[in-house]
Structures are given as C-alpha cells and as structure tokens.
N, C-alpha and C positions, 0 to 999 in steps of 0.2 A: 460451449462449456463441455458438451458431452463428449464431443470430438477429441478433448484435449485426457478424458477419462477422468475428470471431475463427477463426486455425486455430490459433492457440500461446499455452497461456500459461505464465506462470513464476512457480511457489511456492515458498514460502520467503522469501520477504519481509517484513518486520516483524519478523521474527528468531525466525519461528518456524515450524517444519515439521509440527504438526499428531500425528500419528498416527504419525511415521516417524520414529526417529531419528537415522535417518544419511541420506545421498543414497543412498548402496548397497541400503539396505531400499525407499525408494521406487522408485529406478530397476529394481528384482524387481518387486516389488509393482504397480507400472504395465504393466511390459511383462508382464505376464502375464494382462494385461487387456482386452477392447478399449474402446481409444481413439477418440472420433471427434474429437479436435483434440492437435496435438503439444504435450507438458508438459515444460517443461525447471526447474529447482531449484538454488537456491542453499543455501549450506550456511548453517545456522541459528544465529546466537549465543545467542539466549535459549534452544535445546533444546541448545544443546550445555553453556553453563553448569548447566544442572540436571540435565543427566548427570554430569558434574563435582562440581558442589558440593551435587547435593539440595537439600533441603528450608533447609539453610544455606546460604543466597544472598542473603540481605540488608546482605552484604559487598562487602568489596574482597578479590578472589583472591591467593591466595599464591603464590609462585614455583614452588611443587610442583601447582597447580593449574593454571596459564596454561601449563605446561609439557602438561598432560594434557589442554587445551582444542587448543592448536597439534596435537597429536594427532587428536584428530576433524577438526579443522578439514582436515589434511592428507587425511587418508584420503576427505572429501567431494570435495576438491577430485582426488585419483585416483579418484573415483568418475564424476566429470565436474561437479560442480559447477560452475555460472559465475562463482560467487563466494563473500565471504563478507557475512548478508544482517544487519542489526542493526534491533530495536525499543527504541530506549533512552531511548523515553517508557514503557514495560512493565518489569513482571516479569521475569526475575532482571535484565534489565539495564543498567535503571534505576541500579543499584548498581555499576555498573563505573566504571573509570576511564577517560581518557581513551587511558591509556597502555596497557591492556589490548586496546583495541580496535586500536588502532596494532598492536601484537604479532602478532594475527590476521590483520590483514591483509595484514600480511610471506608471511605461510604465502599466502594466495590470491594472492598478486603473484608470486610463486614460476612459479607455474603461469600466467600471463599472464591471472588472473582481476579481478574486478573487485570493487567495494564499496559496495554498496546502501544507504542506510540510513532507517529514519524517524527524524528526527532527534529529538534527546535534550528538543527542545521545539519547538511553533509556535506562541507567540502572545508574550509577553513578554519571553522568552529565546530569540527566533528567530533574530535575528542574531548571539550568542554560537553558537545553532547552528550556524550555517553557518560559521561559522569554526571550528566545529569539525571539522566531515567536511572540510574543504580541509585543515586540517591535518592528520588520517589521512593525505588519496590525498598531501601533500609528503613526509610520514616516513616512512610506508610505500610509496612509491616505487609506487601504484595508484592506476587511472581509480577516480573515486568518482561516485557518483548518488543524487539526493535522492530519495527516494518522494514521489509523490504531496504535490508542495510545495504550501502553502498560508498565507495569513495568518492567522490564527486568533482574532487579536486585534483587537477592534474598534476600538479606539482607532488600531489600527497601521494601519487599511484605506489604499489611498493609498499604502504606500509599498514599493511593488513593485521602481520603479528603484533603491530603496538593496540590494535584497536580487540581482537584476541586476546591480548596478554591481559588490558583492563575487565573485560566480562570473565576472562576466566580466573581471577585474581577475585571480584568480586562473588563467582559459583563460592571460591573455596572459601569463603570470609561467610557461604551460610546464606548469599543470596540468588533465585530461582529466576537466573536470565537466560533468554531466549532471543531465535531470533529469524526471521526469514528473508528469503533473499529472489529474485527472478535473473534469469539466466540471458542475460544483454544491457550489453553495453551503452543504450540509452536509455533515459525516462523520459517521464510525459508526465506532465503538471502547467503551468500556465506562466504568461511572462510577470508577475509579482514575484515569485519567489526568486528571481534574481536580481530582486532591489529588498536585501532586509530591512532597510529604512524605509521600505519604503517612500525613494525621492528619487522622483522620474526624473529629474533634475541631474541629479549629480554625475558628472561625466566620468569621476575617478571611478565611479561602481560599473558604469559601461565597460570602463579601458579594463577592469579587473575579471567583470565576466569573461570577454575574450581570451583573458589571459589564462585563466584558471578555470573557467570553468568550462567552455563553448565557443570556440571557432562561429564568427557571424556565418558560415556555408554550414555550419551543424544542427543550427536552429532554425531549427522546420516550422510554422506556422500552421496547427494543423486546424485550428478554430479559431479565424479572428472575426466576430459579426460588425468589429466597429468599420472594418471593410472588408466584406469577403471575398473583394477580390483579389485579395494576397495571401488568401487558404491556398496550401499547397507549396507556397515560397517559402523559403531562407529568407535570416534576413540580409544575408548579402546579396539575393535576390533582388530584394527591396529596393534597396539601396540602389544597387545597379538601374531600376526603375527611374527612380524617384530623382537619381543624381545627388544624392546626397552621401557624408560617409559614413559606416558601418555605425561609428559611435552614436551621430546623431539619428541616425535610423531607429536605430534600438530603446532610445530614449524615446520618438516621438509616438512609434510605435506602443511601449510600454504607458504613457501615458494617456493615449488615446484610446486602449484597453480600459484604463481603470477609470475615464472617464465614461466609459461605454455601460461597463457592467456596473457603476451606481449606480446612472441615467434606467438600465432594461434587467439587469441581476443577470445578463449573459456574459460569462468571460471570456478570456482568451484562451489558446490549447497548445502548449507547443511541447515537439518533441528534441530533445536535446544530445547529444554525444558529449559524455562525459565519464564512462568507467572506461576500463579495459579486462579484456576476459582472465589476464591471471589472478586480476584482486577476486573476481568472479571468482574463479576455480580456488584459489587457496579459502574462502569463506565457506563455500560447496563444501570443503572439505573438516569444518568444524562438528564436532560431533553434536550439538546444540541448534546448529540450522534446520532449517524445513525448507521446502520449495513454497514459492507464492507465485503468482502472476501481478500480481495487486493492476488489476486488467478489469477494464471495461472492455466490450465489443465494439471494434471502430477504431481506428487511428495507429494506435499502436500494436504490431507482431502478437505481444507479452499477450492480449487478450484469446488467443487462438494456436500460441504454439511452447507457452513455456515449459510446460512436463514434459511433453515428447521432445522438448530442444534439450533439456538434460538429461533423458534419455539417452537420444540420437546422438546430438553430439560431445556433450560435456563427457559422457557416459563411455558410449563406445568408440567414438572416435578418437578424442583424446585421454579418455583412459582417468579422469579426474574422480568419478565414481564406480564403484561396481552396480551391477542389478540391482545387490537385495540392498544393499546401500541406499541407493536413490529410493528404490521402493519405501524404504523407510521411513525417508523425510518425507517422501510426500504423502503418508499414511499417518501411521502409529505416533511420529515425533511430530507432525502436527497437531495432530489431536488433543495430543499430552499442551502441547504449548498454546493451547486454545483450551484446553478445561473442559476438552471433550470427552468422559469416559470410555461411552457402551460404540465409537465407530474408531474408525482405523486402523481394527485387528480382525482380522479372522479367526473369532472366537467364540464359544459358549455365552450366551446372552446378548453380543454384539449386530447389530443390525448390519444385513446381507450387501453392504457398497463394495459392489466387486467390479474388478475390471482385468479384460482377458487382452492380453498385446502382443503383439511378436518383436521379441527384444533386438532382433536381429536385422529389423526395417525399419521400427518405429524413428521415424523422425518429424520436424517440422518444418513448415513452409511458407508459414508467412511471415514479412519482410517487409521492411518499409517502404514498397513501390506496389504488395499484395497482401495489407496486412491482415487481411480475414482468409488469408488462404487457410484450409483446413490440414490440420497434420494426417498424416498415415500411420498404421502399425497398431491403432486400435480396434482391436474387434470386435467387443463385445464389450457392455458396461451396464451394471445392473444396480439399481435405486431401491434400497429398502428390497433387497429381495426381488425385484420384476426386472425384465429388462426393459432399459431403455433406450440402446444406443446399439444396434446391430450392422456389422457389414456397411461400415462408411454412414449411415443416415438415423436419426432418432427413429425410435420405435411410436411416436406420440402418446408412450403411457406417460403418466403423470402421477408417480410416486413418491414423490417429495415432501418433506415435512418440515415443518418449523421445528430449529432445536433449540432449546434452550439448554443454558449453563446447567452440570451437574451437580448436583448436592452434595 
C-alpha cells in the first residue's frame, strides 16, 4: 500500500465488510492495532442482508426485514460510517430490489452520508445500471459513486460518451455523481458473476461470456480451493486438460465453485480480460473520476501498481493526464467523493498525508506473471504527519488512524 503512496484507504465497498460485522466491530478491532495508513469504511449491504436474512437470501426482503437492515445500516452509519456500500453483481445482493436499496439509503442521507456502489452489472446491462444508482442518489435524496466503472462488454468498447453523457446529464439535473476507476484492462472477482442467474447450467450464458465478455485463454483461475490444482490455469487451460470443451469447462467448473463455497464459504478467484485502455483513458479523463485500485494484496497487479501505473503510463507516457491532474484524482477528488473533509489537501487544519515522487520515473511493475511486484518513483510517504514509507521500504511507524465520515 505504501509503495503504491497510499496513506488511506476505505473498505467496505462492494458491499461487503469482510470479517466485521458492523463499522463498530471494525472501527475496535482497527484501533486497537497499529496502523500504518488511515482506514476508514462504509457500511455494508451484502453483510448486513445476511445478518438479516441468513442463509435465506435468495429473495426479495419483507417489510420486517428492510425494517431490521435500516437498523444496522443506522447504527453503522453512528458508528462513522461514510456511507452505505452495495455489491449488486454478488451474493445476497444480487437479489434485492431496487426499492430496497433506495430505503438504505435514506438511512445513510440522514446522516449526510454517501452511496457507493458496484453496480448491479457492467457489460450488457450497464447502462440500465447507471440509471439505476442516479435513481437511488434522486429518491433517496444522496451523492452516489460508481466503483471502479468499467465497460466490460466487448462489443460495447467505444462507448464511453454514452455512459458520460447519462452521469453528466444527471450532475446537471442537480445530482452529486461520482466515480472511480483503476487503470487495467482486467478485473478480478469470482466465476458467479458471469452467470447472473445464476444457472451453472445454462450453456447460452457460457457461449455469451466468450463472446462478450472473456476469451476462455483470458480467464485465469487465480483461487479455485474446489481443486487447487487449476490455480493458475485458464480455463482453456482446463479444458485442454480435462479434454472437454471450453463451454462445458466453464460450466462444470463454475458449478463445482459454488458448490464448494456453500459446502466451506471459500470461493473462487478469477481474473478476466475484458476492457481496453482507450475506454480507460477517455473515463481518466472525466473531470468527476478519482483513481482506485479496488485491490487486495495478491493476485491481481491493481493491488501494488495502480497510481504509479497512472502516473507512469497513462500519465507520461501516453499523455492522457497531466501531474497535477492525476494528483488530483487521487487526492483532493477523492476525498470529496468519499466525504472525506480535513485529508487530500495540503492545507491549514488538514492532516499531513504526503507523498514525495519523481514524476519523471515513477512507474509500475506488477503484472499478471509478478503481480506484487512493487512500483518505483516513490520516495517518501508520510502518515498523519510521520514518515512512513522511505527509500523503497516502510519506515515501521505506525500512524494510522480510523477515519470516520465528516459532519
């Protein structure tokens, strides 16, 4: 993280908080740790439905549940959450309504919070998505933010200003949309989200992923525990294994995942090809984006080289941002799009998250054959005022703080 010249980041996003069920348990559980970069967290839809509804969430909630979801939701959002955060291409929440999430996010607008989401699809049904989260942040009366947007859809590549035109059409109608984005042309999320029905079954959704979404050689396996011995493979890998063909791979595959992760709650991990760098660079170029990684450590590049890769190359190589541009998004227009006040400026009252680079080397290095390679060009990075990230290596101070939503 510190390599990358991160001093904050913020979980709970994708609608899901991990290990902690409330912001309250993690906001303990953090501060009773040390930190070397400040964490701040949104309150989670997909953990707070399956607090609510268990293991039955392959529904639409009842009026006695949405009632006891607004409940968590509230108590996260007194806990300091900055908002509320939704995965509604995932588990449980895939299954909601639209009207459900509207309801939630009354509760976080309450509190002058905000509404994150990855949207309920990116490739087919993308623009249906984005008119869906602009209609949340109109009904529920809240600034809304797209995670880590992306076209996902091959056939759709190219058409970046239709997807611009709707968010800036809804800016000028009065509504506070944002959005951020990471700099590569693959993601990493698990084989469910390329069956929205969820039917391991159905061979028309196989032949369509190929088509549109993933080349069977583009889908890397990067966490399968139902066999780990195909960590690492494609699944035309597989396939070539097993002698079966790509369609039936992918199905048997995908099913034997989600029979895996009932059976142990371990999923699958896979990494996919599915943008291309101009929808990249033309979205870079909205004045309304931020940079993200939306990156774990492990598997994918994004978790160890996404700022210095827009830097380095979006940056100065192809010329897509300037310095203080880029600096911007991944500072100040963060911040604001996360409802962060007193950090991402170098100002009077603002807490001391600085970072020293040379714009002129800074790039990235890892890649999907070295994806924890560490980047170059950062020099210095400093937490709350200390350093903590000097000359290639952590300093081991530990100055990190839990931040909660501003007032």
């Amino acid at each position: 993280v510190l390599s990358q010249g991160l001093t904050t980041i913020v979980r709970g996003n994708d609608g899901s908080s991990g290990d902690y069920a409330s912001v309250a348990d993690f906001n303990a559980a953090f501060e009773a740790m040390p930190l070397a970069v400040n964490a701040a967290s949104f309150s989670a839809h997909n953990t707070v439905r399956q607090v609510v509804l268990g293991d039955d969430n392959r529904r639409h909630s009842s009026e006695e549940e949405l009632t006891a979801m607004a409940k968590l939701v509230e108590a996260d959002m007194q806990a300091g959450a900055l908002g509320l955060s939704t995965g509604l291409e995932y588990e449980p929440g895939i299954f909601s309504t639209t009207e459900e999430i509207i309801e939630l996010a009354r509760v976080a607008a309450m509190h002058n919070g905000r509404y994150v989401s990855h949207l309920r699809d990116e490739d087919d049904r993308f623009v249906d998505a984005i008119k869906e989260i602009i209609r949340i942040g109109d009904e529920a009366g809240i600034p809304v933010h797209v995670s880590h947007i992306k076209i996902a859809d091959r056939l759709a590549w190219g058409t970046t200003n239709e997807i611009i035109g709707l968010m800036d059409a809804a800016r000028n109608a009065g509504l506070s949309i944002t959005a951020d984005i990471y700099p590569y042309e693959r993601w990493a999320s698990n084989l469910a989200v390329l069956f929205p029905d969820r039917d391991y079954s159905s061979v028309a959704t196989a032949e369509y992923t190929f088509e549109r979404t993933a080349a069977a050689e583009d889908i890397l396996l990067i966490r399968y525990p139902a066999n780990p011995a195909f960590e690492g493979m494609t699944v035309a890998e597989v396939a070539g294994i097993t002698e079966r063909d790509e369609v039936t791979t992918l199905l048997e595959l995908s099913q034997a995942a989600e029979d895996h992760r009932r059976e142990t709650g371990n999923d699958s991990g896979i990494i996919a090809k599915s943008m291309n760098n101009e929808d990249i660079a033309a979205f870079l170029r909205w004045p309304y984006m931020n940079i993200c990684s939306d990156g774990s450590l492990g598997g994918h590049p994004r978790g160890y080289g996404s700022f210095p890769r827009v830097l380095g190359f979006f940056g100065r190589e192809l010329g897509v941002l300037t310095v203080p541009e880029a600096i911007f998004k991944m500072t100040a227009r963060a911040a604001d799009s996360m409802g962060i006040s007193d950090r991402g400026r170098i100002a009077p009252g603002h807490y001391a998250d600085l970072v020293l680079f040379n714009p002129d080397t800074i790039i990235d290095h890892a890649d999907m054959k070295k994806p924890m390679a560490m980047s170059t060009g950062i020099e210095r990075v400093w937490v709350n005022g200390v350093l903590a990230f000097d000359e290639g290596a952590p300093t081991d101070a530990f100055a990190g703080q839990v931040v909660r939503r501003s007032e």
